[in-house]
Structures are given as C-alpha cells and as structure tokens.
N, CA, C and O atoms as a CHARMM CRD file, in Angstrom:
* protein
*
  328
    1    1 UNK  N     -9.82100  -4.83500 -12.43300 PROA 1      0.00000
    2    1 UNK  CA    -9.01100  -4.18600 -11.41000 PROA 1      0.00000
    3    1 UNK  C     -8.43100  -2.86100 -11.92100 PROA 1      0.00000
    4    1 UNK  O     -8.10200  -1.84400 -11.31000 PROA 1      0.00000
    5    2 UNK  N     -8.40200  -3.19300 -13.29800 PROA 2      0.00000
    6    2 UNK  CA    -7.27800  -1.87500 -13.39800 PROA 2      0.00000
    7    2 UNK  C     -8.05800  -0.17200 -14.13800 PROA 2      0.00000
    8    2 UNK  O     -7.72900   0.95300 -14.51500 PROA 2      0.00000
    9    3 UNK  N     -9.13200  -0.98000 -13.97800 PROA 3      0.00000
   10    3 UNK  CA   -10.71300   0.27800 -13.89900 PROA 3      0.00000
   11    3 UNK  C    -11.29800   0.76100 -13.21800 PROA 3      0.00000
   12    3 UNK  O    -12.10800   1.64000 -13.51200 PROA 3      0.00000
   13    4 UNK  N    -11.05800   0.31100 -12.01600 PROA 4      0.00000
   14    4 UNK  CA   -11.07000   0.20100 -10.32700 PROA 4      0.00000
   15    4 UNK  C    -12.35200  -0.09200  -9.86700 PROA 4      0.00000
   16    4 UNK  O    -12.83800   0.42800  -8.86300 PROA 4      0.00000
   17    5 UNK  N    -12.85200  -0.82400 -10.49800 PROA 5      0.00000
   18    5 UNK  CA   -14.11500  -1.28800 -10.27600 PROA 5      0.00000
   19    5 UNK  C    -14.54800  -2.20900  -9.04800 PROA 5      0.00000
   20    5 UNK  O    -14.17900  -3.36400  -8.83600 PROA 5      0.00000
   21    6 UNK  N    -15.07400  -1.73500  -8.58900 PROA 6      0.00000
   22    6 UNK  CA   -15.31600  -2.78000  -7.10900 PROA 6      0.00000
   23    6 UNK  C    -16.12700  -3.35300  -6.90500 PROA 6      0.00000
   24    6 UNK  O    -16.02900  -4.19600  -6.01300 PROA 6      0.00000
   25    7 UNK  N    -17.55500  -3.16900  -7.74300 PROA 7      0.00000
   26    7 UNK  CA   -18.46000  -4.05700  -7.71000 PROA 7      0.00000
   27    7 UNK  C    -17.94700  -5.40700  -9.14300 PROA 7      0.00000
   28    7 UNK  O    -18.77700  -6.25700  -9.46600 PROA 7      0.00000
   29    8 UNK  N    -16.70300  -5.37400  -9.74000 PROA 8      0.00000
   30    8 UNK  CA   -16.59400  -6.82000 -10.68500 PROA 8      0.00000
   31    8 UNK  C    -15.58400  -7.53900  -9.40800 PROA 8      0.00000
   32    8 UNK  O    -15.43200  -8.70900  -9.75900 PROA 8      0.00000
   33    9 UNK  N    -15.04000  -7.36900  -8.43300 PROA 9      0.00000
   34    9 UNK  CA   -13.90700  -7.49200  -7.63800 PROA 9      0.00000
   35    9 UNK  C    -14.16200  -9.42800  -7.58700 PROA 9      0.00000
   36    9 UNK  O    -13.32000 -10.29900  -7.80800 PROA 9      0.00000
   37   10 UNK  N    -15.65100  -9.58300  -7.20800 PROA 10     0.00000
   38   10 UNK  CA   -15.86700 -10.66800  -7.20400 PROA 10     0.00000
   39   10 UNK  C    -15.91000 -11.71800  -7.78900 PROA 10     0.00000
   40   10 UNK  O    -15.88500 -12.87600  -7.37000 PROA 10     0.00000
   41   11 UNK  N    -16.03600 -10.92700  -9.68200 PROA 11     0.00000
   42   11 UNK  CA   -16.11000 -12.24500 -10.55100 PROA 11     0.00000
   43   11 UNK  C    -14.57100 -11.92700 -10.99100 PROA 11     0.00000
   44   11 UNK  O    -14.19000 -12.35200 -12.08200 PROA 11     0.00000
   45   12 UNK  N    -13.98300 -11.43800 -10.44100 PROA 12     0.00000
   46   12 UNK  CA   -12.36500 -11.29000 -11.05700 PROA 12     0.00000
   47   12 UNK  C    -11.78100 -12.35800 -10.19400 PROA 12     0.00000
   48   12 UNK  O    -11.12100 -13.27400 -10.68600 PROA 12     0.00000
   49   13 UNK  N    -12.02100 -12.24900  -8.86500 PROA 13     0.00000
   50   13 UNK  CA   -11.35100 -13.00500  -7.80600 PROA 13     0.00000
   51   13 UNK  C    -11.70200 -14.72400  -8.02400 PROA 13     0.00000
   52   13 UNK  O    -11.10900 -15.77100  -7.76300 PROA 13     0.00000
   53   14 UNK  N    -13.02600 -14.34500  -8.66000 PROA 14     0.00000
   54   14 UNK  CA   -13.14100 -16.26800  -8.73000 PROA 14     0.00000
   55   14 UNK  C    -13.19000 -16.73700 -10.27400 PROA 14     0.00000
   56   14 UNK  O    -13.64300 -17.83500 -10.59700 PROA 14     0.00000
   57   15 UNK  N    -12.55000 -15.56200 -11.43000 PROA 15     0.00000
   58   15 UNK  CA   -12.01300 -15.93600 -11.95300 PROA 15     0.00000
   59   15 UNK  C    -10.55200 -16.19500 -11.96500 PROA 15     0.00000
   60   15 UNK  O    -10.14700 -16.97700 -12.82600 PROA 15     0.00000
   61   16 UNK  N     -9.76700 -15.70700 -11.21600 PROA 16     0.00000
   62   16 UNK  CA    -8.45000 -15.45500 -11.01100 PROA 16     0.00000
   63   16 UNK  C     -7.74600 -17.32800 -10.01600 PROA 16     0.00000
   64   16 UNK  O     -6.78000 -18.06900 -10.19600 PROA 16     0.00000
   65   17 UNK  N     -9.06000 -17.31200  -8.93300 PROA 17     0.00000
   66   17 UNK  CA    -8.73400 -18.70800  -8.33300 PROA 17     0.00000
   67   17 UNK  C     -8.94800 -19.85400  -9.96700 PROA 17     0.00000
   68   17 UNK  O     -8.05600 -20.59900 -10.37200 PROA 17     0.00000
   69   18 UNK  N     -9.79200 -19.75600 -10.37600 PROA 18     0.00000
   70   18 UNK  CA    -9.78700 -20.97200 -11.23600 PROA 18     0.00000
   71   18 UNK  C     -8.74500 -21.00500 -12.33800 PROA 18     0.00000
   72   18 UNK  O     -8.72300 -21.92300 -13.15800 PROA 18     0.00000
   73   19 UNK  N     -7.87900 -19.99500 -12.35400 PROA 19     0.00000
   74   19 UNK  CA    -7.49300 -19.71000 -13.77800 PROA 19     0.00000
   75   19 UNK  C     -6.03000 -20.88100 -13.97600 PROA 19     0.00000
   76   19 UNK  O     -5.22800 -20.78900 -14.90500 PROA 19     0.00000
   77   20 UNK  N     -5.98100 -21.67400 -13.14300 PROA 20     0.00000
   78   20 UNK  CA    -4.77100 -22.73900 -13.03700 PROA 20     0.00000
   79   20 UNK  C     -3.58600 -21.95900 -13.06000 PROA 20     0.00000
   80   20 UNK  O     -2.86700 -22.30400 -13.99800 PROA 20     0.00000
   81   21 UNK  N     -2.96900 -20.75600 -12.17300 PROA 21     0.00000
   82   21 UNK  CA    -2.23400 -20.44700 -12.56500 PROA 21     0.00000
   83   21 UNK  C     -1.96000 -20.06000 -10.90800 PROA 21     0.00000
   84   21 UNK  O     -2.74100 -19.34500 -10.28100 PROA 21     0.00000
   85   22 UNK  N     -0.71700 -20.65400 -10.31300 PROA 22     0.00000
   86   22 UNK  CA    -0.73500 -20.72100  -9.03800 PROA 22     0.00000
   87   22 UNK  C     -0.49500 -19.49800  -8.30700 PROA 22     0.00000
   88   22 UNK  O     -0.94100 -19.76400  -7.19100 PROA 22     0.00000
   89   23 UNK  N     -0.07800 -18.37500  -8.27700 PROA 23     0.00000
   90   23 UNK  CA     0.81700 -17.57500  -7.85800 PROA 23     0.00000
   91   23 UNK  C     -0.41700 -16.38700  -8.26000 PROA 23     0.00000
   92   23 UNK  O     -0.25400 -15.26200  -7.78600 PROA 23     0.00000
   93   24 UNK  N     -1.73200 -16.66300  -9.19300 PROA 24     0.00000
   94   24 UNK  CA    -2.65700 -15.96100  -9.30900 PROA 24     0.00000
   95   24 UNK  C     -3.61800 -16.30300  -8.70300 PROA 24     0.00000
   96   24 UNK  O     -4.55300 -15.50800  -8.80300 PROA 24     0.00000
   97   25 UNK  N     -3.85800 -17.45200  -7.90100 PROA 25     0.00000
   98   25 UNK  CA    -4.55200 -17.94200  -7.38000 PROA 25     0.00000
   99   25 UNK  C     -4.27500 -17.41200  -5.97100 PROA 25     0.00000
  100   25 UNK  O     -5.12000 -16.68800  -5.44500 PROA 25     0.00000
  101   26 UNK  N     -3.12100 -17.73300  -5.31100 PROA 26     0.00000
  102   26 UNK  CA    -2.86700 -16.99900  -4.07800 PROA 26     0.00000
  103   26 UNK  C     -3.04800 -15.72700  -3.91600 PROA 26     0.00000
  104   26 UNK  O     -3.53500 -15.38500  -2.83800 PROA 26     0.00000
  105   27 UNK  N     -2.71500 -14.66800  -4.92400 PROA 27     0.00000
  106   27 UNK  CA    -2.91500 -13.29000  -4.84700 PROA 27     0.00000
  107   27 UNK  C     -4.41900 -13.22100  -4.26500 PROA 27     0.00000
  108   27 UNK  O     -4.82200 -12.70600  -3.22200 PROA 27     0.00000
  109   28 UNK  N     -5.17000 -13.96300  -5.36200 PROA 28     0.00000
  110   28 UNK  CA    -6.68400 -13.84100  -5.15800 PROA 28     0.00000
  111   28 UNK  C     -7.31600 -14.14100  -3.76700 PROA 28     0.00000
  112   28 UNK  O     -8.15900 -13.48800  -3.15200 PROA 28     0.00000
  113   29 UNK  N     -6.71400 -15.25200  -3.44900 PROA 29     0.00000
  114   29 UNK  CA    -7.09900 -15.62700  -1.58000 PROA 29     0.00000
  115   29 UNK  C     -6.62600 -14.69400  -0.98900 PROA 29     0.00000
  116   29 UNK  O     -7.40600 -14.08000  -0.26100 PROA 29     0.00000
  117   30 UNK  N     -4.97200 -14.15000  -1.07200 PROA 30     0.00000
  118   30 UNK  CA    -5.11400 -13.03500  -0.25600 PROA 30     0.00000
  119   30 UNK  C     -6.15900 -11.63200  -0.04600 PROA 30     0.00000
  120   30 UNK  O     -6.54700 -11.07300   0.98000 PROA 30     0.00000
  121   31 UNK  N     -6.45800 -11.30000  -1.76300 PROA 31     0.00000
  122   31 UNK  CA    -6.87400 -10.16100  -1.71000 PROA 31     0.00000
  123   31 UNK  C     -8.76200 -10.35200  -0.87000 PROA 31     0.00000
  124   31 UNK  O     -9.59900  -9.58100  -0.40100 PROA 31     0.00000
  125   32 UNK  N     -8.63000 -11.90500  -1.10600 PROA 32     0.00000
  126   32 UNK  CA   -10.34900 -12.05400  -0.22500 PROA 32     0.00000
  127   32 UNK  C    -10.22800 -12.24800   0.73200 PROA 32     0.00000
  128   32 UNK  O    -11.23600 -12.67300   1.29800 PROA 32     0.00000
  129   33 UNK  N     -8.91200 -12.07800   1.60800 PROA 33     0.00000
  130   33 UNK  CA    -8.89700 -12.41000   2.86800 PROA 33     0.00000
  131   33 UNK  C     -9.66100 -11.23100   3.48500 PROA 33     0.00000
  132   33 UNK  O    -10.24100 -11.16400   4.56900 PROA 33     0.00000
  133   34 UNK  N     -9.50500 -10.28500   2.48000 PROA 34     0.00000
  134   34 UNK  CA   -10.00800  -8.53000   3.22400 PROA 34     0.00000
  135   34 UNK  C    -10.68300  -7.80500   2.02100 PROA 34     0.00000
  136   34 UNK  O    -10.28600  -6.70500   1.63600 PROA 34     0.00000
  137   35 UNK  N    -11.82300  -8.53500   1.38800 PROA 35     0.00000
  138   35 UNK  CA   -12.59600  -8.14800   0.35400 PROA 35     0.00000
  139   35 UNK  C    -12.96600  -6.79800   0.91900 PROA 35     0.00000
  140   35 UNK  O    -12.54000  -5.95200   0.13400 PROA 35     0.00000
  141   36 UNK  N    -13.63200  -6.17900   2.03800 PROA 36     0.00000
  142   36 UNK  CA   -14.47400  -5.23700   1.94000 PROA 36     0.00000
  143   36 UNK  C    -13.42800  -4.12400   2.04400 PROA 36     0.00000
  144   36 UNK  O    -14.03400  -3.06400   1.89100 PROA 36     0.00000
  145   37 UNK  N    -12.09300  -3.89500   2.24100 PROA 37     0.00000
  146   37 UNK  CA   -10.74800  -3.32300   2.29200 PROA 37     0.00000
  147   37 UNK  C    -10.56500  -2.89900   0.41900 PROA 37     0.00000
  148   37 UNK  O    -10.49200  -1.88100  -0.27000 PROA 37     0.00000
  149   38 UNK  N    -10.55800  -4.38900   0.22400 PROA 38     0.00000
  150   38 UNK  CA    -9.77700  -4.61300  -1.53100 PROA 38     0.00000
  151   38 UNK  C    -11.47000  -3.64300  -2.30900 PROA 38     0.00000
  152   38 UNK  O    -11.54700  -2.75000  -3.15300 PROA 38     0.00000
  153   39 UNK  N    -12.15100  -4.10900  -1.80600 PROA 39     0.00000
  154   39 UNK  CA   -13.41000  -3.36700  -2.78400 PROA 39     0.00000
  155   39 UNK  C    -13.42800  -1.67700  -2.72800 PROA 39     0.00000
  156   39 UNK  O    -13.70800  -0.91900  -3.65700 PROA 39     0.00000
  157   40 UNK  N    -13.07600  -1.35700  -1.47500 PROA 40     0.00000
  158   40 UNK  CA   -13.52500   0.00400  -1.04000 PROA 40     0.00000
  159   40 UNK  C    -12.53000   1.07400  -1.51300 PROA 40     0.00000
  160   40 UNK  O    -12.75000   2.28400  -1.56500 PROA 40     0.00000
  161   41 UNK  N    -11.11300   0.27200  -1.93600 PROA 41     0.00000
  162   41 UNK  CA    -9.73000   0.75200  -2.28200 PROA 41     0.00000
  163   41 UNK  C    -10.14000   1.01800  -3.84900 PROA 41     0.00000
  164   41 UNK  O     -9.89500   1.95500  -4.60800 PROA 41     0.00000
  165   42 UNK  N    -10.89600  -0.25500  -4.01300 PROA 42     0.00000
  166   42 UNK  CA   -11.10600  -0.27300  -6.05200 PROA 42     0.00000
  167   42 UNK  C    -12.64800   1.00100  -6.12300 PROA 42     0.00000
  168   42 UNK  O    -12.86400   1.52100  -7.21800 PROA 42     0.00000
  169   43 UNK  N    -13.46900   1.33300  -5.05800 PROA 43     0.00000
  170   43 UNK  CA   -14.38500   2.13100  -5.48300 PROA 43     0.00000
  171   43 UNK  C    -14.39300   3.32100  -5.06000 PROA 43     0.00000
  172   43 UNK  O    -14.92400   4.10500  -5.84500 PROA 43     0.00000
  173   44 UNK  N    -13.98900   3.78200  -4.07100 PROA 44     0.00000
  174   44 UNK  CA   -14.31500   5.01300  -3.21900 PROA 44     0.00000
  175   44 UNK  C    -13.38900   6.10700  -3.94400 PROA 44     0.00000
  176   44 UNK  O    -12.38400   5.67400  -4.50700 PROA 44     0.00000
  177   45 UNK  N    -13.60500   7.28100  -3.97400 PROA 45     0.00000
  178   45 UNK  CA   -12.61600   8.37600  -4.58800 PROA 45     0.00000
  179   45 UNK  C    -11.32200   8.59000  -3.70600 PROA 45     0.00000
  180   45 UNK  O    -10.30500   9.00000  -4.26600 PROA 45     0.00000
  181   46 UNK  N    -11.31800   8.37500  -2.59400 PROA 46     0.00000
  182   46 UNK  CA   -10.06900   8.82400  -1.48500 PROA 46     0.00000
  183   46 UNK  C     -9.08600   7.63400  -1.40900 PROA 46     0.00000
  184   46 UNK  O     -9.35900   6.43400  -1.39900 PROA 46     0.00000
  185   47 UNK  N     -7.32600   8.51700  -1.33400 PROA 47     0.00000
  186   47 UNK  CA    -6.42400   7.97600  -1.77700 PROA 47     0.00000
  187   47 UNK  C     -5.67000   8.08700   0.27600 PROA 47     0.00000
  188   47 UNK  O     -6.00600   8.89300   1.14400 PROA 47     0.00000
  189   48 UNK  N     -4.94200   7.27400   0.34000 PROA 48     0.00000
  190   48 UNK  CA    -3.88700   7.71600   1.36300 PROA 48     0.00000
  191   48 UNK  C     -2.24700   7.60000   0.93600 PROA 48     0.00000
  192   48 UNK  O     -1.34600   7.13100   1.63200 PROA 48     0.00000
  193   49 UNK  N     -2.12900   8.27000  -0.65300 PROA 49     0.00000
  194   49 UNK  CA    -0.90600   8.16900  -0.81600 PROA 49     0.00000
  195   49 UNK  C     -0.64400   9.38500  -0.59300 PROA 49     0.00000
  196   49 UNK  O      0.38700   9.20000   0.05500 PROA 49     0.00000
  197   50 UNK  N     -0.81700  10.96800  -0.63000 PROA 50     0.00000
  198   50 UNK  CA     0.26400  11.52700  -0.23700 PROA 50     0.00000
  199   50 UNK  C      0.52100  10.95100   1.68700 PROA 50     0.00000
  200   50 UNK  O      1.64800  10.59100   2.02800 PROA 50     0.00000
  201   51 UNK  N      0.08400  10.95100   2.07400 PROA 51     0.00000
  202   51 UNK  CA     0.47200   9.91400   3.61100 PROA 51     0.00000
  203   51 UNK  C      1.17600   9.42500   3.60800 PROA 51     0.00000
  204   51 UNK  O      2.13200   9.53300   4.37700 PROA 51     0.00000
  205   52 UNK  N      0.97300   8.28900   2.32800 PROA 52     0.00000
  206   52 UNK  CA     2.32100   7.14300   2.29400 PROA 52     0.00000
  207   52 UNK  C      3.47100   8.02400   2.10700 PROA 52     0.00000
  208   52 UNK  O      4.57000   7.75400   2.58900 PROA 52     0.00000
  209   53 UNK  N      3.24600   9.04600   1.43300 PROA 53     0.00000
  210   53 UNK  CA     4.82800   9.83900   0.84000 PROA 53     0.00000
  211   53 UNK  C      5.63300  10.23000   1.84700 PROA 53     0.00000
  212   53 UNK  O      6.80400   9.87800   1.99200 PROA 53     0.00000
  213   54 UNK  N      4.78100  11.23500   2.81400 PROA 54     0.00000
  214   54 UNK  CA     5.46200  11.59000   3.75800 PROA 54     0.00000
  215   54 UNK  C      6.20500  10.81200   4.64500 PROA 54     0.00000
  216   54 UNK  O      7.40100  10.82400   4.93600 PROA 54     0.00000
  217   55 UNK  N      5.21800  10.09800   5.03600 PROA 55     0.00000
  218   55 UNK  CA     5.70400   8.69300   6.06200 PROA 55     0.00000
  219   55 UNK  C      7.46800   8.03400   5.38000 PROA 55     0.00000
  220   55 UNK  O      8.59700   7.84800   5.83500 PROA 55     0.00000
  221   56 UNK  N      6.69500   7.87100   3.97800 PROA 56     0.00000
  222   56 UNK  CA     8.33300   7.42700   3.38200 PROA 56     0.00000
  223   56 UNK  C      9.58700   8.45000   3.49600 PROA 56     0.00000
  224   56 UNK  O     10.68400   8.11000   3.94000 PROA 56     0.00000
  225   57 UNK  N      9.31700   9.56000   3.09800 PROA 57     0.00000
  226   57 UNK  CA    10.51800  10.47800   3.24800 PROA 57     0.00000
  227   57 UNK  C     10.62700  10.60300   5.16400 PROA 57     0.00000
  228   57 UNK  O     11.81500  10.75200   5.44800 PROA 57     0.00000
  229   58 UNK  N     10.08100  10.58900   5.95300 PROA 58     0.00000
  230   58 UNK  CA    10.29400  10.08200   6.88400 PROA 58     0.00000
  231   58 UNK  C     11.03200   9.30900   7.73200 PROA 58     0.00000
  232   58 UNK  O     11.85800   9.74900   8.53300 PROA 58     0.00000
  233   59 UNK  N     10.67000   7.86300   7.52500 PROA 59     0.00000
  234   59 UNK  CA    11.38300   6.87200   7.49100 PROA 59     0.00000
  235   59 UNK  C     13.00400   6.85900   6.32500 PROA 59     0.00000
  236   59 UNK  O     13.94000   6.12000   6.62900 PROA 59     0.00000
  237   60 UNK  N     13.06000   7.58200   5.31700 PROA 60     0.00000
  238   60 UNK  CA    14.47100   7.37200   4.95100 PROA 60     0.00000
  239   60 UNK  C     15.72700   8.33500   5.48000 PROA 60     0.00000
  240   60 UNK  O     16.93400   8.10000   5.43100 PROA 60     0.00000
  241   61 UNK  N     14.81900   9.84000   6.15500 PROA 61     0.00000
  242   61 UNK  CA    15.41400  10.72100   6.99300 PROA 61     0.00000
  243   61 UNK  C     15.70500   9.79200   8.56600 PROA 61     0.00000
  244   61 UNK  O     16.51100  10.07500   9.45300 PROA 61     0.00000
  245   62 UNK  N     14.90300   8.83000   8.51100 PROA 62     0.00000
  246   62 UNK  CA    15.40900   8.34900   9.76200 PROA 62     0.00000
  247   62 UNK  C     16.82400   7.32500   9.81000 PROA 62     0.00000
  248   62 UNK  O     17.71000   7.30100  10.66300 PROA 62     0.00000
  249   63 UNK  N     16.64000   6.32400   8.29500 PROA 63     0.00000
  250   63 UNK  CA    17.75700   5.73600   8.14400 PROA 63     0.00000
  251   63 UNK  C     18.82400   6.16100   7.95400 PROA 63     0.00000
  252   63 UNK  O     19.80800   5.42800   8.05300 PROA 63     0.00000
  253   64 UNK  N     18.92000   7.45200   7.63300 PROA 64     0.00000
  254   64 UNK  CA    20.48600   8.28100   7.01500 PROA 64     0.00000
  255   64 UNK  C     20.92100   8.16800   8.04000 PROA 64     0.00000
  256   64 UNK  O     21.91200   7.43700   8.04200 PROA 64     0.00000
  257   65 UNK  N     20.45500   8.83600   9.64600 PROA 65     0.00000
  258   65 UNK  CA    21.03800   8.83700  10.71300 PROA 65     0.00000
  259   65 UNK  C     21.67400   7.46400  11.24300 PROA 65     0.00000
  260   65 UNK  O     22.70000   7.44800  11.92200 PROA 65     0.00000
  261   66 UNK  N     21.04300   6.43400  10.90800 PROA 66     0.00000
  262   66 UNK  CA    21.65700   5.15200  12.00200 PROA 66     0.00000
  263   66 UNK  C     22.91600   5.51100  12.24900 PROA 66     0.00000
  264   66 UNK  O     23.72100   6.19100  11.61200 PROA 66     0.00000
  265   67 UNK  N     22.98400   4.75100  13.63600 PROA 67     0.00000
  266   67 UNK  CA    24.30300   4.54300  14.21900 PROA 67     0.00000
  267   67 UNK  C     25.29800   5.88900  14.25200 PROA 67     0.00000
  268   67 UNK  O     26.50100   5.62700  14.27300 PROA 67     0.00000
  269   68 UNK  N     24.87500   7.48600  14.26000 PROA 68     0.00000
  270   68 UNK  CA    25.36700   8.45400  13.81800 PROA 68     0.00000
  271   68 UNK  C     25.16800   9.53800  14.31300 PROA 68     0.00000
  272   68 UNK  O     25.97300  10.45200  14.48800 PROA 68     0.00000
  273   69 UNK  N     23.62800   9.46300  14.66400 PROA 69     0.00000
  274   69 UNK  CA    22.71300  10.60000  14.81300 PROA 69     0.00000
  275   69 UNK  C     21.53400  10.64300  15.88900 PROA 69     0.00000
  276   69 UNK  O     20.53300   9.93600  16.01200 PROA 69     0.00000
  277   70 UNK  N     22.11400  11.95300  16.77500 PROA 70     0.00000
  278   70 UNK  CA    20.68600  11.24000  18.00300 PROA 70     0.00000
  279   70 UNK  C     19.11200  11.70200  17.22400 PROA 70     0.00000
  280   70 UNK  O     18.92700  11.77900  16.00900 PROA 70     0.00000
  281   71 UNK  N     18.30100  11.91500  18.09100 PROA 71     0.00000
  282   71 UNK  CA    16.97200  12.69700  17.88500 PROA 71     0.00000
  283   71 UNK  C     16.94200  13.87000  17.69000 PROA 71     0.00000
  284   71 UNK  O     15.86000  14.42500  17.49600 PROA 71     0.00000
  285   72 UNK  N     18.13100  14.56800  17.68900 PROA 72     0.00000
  286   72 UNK  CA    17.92200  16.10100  17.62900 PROA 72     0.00000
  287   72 UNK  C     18.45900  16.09100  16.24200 PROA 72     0.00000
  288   72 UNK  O     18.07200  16.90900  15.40700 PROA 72     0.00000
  289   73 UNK  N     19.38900  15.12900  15.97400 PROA 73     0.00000
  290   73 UNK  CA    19.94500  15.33400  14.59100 PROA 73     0.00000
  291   73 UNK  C     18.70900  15.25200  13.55300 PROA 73     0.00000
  292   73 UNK  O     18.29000  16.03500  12.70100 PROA 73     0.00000
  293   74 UNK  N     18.28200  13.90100  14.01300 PROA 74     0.00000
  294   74 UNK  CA    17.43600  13.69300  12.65800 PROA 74     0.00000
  295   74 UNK  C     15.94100  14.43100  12.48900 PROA 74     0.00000
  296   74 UNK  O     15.14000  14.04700  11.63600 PROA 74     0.00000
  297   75 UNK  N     15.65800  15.56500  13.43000 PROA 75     0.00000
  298   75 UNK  CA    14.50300  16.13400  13.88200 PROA 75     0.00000
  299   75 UNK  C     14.82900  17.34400  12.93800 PROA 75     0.00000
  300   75 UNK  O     14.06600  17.70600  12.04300 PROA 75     0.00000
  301   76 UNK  N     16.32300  18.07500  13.28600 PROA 76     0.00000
  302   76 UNK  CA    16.59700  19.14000  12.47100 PROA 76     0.00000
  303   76 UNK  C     16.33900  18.72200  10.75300 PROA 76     0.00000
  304   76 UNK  O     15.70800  19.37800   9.92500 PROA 76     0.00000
  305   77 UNK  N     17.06900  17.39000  10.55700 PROA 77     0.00000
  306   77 UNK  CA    17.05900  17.11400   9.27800 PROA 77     0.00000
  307   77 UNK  C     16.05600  16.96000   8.25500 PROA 77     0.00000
  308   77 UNK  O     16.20700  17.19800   7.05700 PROA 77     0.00000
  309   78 UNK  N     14.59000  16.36900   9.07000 PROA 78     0.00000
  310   78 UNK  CA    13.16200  16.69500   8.54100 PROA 78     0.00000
  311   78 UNK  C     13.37600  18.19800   8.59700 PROA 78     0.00000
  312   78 UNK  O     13.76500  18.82800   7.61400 PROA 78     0.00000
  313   79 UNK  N     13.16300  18.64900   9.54800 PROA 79     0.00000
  314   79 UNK  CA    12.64500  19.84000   9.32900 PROA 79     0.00000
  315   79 UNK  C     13.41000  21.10000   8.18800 PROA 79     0.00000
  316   79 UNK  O     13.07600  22.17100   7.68300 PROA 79     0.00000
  317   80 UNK  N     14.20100  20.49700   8.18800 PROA 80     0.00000
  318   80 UNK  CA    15.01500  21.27600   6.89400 PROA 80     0.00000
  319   80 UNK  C     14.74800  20.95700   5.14600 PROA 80     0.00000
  320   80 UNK  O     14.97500  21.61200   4.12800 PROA 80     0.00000
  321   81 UNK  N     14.18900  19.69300   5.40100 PROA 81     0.00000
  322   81 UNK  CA    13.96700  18.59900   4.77600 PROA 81     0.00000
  323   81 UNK  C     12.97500  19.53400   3.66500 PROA 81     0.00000
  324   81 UNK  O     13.18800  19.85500   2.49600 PROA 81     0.00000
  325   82 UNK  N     11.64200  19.84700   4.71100 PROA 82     0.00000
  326   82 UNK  CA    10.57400  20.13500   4.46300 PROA 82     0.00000
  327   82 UNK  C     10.39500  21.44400   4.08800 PROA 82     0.00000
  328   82 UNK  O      9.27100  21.85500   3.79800 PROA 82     0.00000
C-alpha cells in the first residue's frame, strides 16, 4: 500500500483478512467493498487533494459564521480569504 501499488492490492487484502487481527481485517472488507476505487487511487497518477483543500477551507469559512452571519457575510469572507 504504501508504494501505491495497485496491482499487489489483492494479495495485501487477503493477506490482511487472514492476519487474525480484527480491526485489520475489517479495514480490508471495507477497502474491497470498492476494490476498483481502492486500486485506481493506489495506481493512477491523479490526485483530488488540492479539491479536498479548498472544499476544506470552505467549509471552515462557513463554520466561523454560524449563528452570526448571513450569506453575504460569509461570501465576502471567502473571497477575502482567497
């Protein structure tokens, strides 16, 4: 995994279920719930973290406002932000 290899994804995952170790075992079912997701993340060159970034500074420009601030407030505040 941490080579990002996506064609071992498979003998990791069914080494990971057998490995008697419970809480590694579940990870592993989850991550095969959506193998062709988990593989394509471990092989392909393209990232969607600056996305995630923005989205996050986003969302925490939105929490400053609660209970405080209409839409115009927190619209100026990105945009100043940025």
């Amino acid at each position: 995994m941490r080579e990002h290899r996506g064609e071992a994804c498979e003998a990791w995952l069914t080494e990971a279920a057998a490995s008697g170790i419970e809480a590694r075992a579940r990870f592993a079912q989850g991550l095969r719930a959506d193998l062709a997701a988990v593989q394509a993340g471990l092989t392909l060159p393209w990232s969607n973290g600056p996305v995630a970034g923005h989205v996050n500074r986003l969302k925490l420009r939105k929490r400053q406002g609660y209970g405080r601030a209409d839409v115009g407030l927190v619209r100026q505040r990105v945009i100043q932000a940025a």
